[in-house]
VOPAGU-2260 file (C-alpha; in pm, 1 decimal, decimal comma):
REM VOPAGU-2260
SITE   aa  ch    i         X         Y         Z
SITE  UNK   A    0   17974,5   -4243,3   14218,3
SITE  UNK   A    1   17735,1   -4419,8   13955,7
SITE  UNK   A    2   17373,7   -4245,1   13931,1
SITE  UNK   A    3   17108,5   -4479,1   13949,5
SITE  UNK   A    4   16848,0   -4459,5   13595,6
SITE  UNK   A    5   16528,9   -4350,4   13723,9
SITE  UNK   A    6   16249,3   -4618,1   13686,1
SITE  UNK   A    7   16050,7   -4625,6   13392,3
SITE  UNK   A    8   15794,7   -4846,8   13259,2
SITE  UNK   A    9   15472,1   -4972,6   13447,3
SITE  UNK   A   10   15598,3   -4888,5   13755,4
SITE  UNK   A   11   15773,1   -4546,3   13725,5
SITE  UNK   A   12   15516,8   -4244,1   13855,4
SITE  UNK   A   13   15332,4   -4031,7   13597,6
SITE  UNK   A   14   15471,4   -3745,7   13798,8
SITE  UNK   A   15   15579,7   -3680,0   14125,8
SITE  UNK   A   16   15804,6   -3430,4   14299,1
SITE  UNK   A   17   16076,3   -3522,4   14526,0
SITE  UNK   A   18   16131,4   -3349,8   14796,2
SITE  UNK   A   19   16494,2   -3337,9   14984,3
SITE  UNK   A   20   16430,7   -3257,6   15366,4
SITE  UNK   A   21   16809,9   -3155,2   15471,9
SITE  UNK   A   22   16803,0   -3175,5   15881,3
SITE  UNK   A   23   16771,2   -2843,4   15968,7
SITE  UNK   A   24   16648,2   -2660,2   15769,4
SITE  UNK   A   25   16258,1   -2613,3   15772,2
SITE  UNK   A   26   16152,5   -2938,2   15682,7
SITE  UNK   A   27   15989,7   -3022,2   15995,4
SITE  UNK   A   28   15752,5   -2733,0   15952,5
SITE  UNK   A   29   15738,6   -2831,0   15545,1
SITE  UNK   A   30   15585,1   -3218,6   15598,5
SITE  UNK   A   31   15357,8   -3073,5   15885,0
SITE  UNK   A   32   15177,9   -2900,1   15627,1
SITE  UNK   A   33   15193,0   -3161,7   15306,8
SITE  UNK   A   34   15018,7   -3340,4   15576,8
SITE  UNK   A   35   14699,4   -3172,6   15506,7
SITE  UNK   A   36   14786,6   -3307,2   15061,2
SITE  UNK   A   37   14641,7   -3587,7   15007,6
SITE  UNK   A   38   14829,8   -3671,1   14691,7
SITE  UNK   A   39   15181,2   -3603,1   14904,5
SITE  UNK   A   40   15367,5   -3891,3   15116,5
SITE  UNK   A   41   15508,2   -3785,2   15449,3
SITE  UNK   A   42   15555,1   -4083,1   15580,0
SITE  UNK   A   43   15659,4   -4332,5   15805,6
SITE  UNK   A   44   15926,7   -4393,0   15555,5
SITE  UNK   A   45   16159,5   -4147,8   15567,7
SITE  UNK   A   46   16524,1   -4213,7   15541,9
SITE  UNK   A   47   16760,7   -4360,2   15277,5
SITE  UNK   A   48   17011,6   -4556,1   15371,5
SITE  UNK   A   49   17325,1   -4305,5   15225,6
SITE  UNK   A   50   17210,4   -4063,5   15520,4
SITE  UNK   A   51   17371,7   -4321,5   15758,4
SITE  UNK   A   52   17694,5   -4273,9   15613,4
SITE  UNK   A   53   17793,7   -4633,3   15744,6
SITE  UNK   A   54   17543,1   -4952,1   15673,9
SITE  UNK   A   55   17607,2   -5079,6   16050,4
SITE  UNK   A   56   17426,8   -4717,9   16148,1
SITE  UNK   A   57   17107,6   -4865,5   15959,3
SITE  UNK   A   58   17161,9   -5225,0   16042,7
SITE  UNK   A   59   17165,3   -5131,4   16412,7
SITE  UNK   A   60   16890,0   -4940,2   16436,2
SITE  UNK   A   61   16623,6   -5148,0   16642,8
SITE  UNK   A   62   16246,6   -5134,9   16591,2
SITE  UNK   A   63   16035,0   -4911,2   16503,1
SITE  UNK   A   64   16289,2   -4650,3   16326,1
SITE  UNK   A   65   16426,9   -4995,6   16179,8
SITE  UNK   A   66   16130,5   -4939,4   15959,6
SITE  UNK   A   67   16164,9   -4517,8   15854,7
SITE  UNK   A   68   16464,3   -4669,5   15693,5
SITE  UNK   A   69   16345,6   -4730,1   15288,8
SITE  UNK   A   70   16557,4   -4862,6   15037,7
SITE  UNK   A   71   16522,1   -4762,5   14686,8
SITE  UNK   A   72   16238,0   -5036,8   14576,6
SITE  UNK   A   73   16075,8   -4944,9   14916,9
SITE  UNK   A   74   16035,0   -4589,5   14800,2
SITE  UNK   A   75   15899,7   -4719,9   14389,6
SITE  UNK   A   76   15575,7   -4825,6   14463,5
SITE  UNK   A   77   15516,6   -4491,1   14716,3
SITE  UNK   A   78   15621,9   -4250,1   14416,0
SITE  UNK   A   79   15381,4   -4479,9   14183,2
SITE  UNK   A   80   15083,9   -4366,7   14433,9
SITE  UNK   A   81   15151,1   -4020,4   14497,0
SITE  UNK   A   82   15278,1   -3685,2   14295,4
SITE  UNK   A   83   15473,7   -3615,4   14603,8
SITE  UNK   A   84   15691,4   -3759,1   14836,0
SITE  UNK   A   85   15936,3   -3555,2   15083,2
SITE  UNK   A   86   16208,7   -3730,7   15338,7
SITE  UNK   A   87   16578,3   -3702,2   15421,8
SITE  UNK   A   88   16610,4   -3903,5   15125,3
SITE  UNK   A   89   16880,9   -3838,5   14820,5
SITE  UNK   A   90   16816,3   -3675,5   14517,4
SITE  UNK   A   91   16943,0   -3971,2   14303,4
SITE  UNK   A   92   16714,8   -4220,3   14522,4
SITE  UNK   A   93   16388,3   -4021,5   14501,6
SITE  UNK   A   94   16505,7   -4001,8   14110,8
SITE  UNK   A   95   16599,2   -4382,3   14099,0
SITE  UNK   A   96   16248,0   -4475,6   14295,0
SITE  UNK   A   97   16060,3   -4235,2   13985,9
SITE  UNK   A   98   16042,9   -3905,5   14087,8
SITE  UNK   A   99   16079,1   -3667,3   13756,0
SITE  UNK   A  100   16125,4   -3323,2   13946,3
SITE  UNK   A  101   16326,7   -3237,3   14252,3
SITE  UNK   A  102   16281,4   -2960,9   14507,6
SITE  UNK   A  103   16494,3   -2854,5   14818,1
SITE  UNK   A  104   16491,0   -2623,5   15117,0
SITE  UNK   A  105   16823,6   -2486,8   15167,4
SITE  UNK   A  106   17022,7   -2298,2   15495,8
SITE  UNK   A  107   17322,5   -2130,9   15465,8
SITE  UNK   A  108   17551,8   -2424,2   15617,6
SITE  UNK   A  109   17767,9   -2306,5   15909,5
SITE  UNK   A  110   17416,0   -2191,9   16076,0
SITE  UNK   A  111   17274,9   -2561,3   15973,1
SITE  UNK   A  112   17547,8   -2738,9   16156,8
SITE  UNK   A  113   17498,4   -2483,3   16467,7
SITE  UNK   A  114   17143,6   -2582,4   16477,5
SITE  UNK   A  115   17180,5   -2918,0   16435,7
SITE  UNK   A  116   17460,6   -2939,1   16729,1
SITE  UNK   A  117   17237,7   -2773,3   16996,3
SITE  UNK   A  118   16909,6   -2967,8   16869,8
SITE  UNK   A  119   17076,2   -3322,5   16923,6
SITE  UNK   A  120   17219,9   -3169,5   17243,7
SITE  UNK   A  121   16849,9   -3138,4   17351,4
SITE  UNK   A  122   16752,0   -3509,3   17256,7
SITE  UNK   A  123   16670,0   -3739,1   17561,6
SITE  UNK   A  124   16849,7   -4091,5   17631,4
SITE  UNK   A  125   16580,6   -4264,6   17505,5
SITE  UNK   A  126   16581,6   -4129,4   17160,9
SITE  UNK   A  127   16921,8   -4234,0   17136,9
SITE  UNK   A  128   16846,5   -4522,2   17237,9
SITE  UNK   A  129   16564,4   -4602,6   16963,2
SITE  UNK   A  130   16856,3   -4523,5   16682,6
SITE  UNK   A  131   17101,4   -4831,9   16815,5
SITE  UNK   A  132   17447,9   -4680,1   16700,5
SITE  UNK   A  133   17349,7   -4395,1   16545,6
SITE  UNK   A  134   17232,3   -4266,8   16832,6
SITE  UNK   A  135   17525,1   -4376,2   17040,6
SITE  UNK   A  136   17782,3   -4307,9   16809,9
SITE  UNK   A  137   17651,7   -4007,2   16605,3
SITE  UNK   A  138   17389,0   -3834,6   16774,9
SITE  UNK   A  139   17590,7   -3868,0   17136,1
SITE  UNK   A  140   17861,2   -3647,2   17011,9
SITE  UNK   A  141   17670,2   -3345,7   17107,0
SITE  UNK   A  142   17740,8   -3359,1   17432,2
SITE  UNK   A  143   18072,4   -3236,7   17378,2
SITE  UNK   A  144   18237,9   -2887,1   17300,5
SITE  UNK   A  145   18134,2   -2784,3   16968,5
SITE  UNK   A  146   18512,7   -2802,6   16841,4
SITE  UNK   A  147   18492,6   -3163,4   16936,5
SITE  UNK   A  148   18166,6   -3250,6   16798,7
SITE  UNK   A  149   18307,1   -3174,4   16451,6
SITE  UNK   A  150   18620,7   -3282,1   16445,4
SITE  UNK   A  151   18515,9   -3630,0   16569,3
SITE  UNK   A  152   18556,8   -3943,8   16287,1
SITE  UNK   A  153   18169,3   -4028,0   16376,7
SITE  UNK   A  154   17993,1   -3761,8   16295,6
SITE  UNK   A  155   18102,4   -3656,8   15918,1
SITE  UNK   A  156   17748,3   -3837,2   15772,4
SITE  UNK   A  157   17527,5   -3532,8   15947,8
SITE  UNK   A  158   17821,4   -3249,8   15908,2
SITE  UNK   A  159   18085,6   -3279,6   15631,3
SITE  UNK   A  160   17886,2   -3092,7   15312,3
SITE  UNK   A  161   17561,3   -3217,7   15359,0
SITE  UNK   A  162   17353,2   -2973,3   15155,2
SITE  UNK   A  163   17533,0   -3125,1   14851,5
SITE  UNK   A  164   17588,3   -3480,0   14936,3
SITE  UNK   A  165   17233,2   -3537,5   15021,6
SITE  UNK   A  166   17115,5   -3315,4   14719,2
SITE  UNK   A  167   17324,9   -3427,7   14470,7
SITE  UNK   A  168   17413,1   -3793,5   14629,5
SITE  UNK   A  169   17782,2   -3725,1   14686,6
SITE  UNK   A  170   17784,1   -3975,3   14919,3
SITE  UNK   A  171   18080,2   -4259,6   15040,9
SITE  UNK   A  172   18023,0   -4610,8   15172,1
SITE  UNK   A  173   18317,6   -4571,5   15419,0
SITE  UNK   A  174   18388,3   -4245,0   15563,4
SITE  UNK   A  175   18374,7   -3867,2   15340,2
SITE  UNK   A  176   18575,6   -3857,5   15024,4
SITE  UNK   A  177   18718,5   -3484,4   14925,7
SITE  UNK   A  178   18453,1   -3368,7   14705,3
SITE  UNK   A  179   18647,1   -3150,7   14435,3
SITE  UNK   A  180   18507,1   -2881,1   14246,9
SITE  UNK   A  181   18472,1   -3138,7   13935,6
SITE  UNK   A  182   18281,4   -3401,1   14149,2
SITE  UNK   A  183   18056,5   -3117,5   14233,8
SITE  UNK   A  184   18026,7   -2966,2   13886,3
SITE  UNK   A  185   17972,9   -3333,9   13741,9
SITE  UNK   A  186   17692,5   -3468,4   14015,7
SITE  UNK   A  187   17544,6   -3080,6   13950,7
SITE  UNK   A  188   17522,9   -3152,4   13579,7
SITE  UNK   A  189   17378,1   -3470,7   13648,7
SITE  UNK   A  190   17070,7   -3394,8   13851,2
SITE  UNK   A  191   17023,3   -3040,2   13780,7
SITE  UNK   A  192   17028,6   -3143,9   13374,3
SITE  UNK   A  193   16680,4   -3062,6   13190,0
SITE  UNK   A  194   16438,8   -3142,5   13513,7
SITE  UNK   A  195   16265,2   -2967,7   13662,1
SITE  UNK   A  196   16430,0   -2826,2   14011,0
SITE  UNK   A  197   16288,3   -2610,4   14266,9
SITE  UNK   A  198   16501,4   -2477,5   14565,6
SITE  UNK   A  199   16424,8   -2211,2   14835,1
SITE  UNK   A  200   16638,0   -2050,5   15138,3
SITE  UNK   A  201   16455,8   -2170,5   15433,8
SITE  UNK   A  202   16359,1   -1836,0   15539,6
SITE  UNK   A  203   16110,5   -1874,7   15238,7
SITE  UNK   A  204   15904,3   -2170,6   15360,3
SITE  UNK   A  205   15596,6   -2003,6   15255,2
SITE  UNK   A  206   15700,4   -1943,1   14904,7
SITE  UNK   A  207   15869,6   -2270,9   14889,4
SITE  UNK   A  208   15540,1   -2434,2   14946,0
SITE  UNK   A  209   15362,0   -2217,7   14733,2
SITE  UNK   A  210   15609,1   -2327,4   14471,8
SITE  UNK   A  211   15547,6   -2674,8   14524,4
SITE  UNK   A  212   15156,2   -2651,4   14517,3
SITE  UNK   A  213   15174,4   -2451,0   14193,6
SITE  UNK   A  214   15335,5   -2762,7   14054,7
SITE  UNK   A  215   15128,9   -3025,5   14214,8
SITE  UNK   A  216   14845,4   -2800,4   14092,2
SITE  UNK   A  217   14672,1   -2724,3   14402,1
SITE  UNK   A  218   14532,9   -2387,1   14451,1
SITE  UNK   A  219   14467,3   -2368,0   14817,7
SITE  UNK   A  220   14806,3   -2376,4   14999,4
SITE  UNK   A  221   14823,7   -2497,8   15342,9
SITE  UNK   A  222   14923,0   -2324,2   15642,4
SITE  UNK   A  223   15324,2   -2348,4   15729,1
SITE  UNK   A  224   15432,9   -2293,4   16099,4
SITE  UNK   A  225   15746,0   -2290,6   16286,8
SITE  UNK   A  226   15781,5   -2705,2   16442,1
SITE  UNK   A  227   16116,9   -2806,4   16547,5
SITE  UNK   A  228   16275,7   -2467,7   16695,5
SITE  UNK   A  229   16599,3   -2592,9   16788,3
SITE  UNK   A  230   16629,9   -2500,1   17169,1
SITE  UNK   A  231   16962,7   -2424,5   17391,0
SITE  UNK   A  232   17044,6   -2680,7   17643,0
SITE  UNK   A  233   17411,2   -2621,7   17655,3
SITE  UNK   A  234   17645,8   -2368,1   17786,2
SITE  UNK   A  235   17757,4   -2082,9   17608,5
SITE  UNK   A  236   18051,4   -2149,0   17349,5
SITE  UNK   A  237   18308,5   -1945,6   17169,2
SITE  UNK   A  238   18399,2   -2002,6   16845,8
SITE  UNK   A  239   18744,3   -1916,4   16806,5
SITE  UNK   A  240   18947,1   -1913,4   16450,9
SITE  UNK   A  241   19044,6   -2287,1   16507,4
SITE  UNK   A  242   18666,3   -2376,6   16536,6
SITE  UNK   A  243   18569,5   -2149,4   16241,1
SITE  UNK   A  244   18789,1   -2283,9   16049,6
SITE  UNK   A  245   18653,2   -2629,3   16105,5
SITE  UNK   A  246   18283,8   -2511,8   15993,9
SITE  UNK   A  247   18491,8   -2358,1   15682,7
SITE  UNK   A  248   18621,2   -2722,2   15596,3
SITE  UNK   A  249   18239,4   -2837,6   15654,5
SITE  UNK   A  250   18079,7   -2627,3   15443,1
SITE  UNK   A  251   18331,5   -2518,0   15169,7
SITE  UNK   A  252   18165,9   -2773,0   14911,0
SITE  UNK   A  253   17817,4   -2694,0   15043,2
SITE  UNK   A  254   17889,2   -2287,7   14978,2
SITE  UNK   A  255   18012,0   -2401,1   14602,2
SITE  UNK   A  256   17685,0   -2562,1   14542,7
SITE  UNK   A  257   17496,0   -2259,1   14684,7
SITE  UNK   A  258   17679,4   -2032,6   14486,0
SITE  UNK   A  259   17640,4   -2233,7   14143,8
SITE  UNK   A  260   17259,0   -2251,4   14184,8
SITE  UNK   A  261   17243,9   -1847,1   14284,6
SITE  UNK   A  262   17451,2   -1844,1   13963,6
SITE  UNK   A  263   17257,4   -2067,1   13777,8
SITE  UNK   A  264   16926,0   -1826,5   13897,4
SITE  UNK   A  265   16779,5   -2120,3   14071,8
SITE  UNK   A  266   16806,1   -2006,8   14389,0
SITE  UNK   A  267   16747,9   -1674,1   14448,9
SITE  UNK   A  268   17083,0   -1506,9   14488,9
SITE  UNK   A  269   17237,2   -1412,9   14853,0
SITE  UNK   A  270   17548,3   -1243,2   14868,7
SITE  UNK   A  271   17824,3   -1381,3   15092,1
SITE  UNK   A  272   17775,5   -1105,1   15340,0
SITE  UNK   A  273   17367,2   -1165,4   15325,0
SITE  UNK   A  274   17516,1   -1520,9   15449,6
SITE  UNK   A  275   17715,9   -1463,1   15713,0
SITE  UNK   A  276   17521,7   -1203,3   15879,9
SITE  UNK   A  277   17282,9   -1538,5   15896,5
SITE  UNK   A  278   17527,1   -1722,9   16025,2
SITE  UNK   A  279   17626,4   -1441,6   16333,8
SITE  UNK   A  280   17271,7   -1394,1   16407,7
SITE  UNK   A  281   17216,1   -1783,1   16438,1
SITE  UNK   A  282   17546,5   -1830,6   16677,6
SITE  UNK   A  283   17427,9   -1530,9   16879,3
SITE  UNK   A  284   17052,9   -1674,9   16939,7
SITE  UNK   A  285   17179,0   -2028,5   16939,1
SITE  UNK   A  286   17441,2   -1874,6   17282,1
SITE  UNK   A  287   17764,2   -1899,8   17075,9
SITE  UNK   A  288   18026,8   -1628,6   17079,3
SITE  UNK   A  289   18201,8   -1543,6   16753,4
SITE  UNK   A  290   18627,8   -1476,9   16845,8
């Protein structure tokens, strides 16, 4: 992949912090309270077009999501105008539209993609409906067995590796690639080298905040709640070794990328067994049974 230059001259920011909200994992709650910032964008544009995966998915999508949708000159003059700006957005594009720092919320990824199969399971036809294909074709997955869901061609853009495609931009035009551990290393290198980074577990939100007040240089922190729970609408499902083994080929480039920034004292360090006692307690509450 080619890394965009970030924009400089008259119209690059002075300095603003970009902030990567990866579905499902505390974001929600996160831009609920940089509401209450004046100096931070929340919105109404919100995605970039490499969350799509496919360019039909964004094409497709019928008014008034059409319009969430921001390609990178959408997002340059809304980085000139504020020193923050959060969305499922890239890392590269938030850097390529002027952001000089980065900052991320992170979830230890097998629990992510639980989450994010029973929340879409709870969305209504008519949300669906208001994302054209991407609801049809993406979001609509959910309503089968979890096994399915995953090892469907459609749904790869939301589940294959997200936490370091959309942080580090490891993204494909036409379906995923096989991110090696050089890809990874050399996309790290890139983002990661002499800016200014902030990351969090998402059972941190109020530190994570706190963190990116401190830099934005406001002392009186807003309040962060809990918005979005994901709630069960499905039946109970097991997760047998075939299934686990498809969240292992999900997440394998994801749990590289966690364990480089722990590494890298970044993010504060979790050890594997920290992680997957997350990831038991979020299939038990979440009504799925680990075989």
């Amino acid at each position: 992949m080619t890394y965009p230059e970030p924009v400089t001259g008259a119209g690059a920011a002075r300095d603003c912090l970009g902030v990567i909200h990866i579905p499902k994992s505390g974001g929600v709650a996160l831009r609920s309270a940089l509401t209450h910032l004046e100096v931070a964008y929340t919105g109404p544009l919100y995605f970039d077009h490499p969350y799509f995966g496919l360019s039909d998915y964004v094409w497709s999508t019928p008014s008034p999501n059409r319009e969430t949708i921001a390609a990178t000159v959408d997002l340059q003059s809304v980085v000139a105008n504020h020193c923050a700006v959060i969305g499922h957005h890239s890392g590269p594009q938030l850097l390529a539209a002027g952001c000089n720092a980065l900052a991320v919320q992170l979830r230890e990824p097998r629990s992510r993609l639980l989450s994010l199969y029973r929340y879409w399971q709870s969305q209504p036809r008519s949300v669906l409906e208001g994302w054209g294909r991407w609801g049809s074709s993406v979001v609509a997955r959910a309503i089968s067995p979890f096994h399915d869901f995953l090892s469907h061609p459609d749904v790869w853009p939301a589940t294959d590796n997200l936490l370091a495609r959309q942080t580090l931009g490891l993204y494909t035009s036409s379906g995923p690639a096989l991110l090696r551990r050089q890809r990874l290393s050399r996309a790290y290198r890139v983002i990661l080298h002499e800016r200014p980074f902030i990351a969090e577990w998402n059972s941190s939100s109020d530190r994570f905040l706190e963190r990116i007040c401190e830099r934005l240089g406001i002392e009186t922190v807003p309040p962060i709640g809990r918005d979005n729970v994901t709630d069960v609408v499905g039946d109970q499902q097991v997760l047998d070794a075939a299934t686990r083994r498809l969240l292992d080929r999900f997440t394998s480039v994801d749990r590289l990328f966690l364990d480089r920034l722990c590494s890298d004292r970044i993010l504060p360090s979790r050890s594997h067994r920290d992680l997957d006692s997350d990831f038991e307690l979020t299939a038990d509450r979440l009504h799925f049974t680990i075989k």
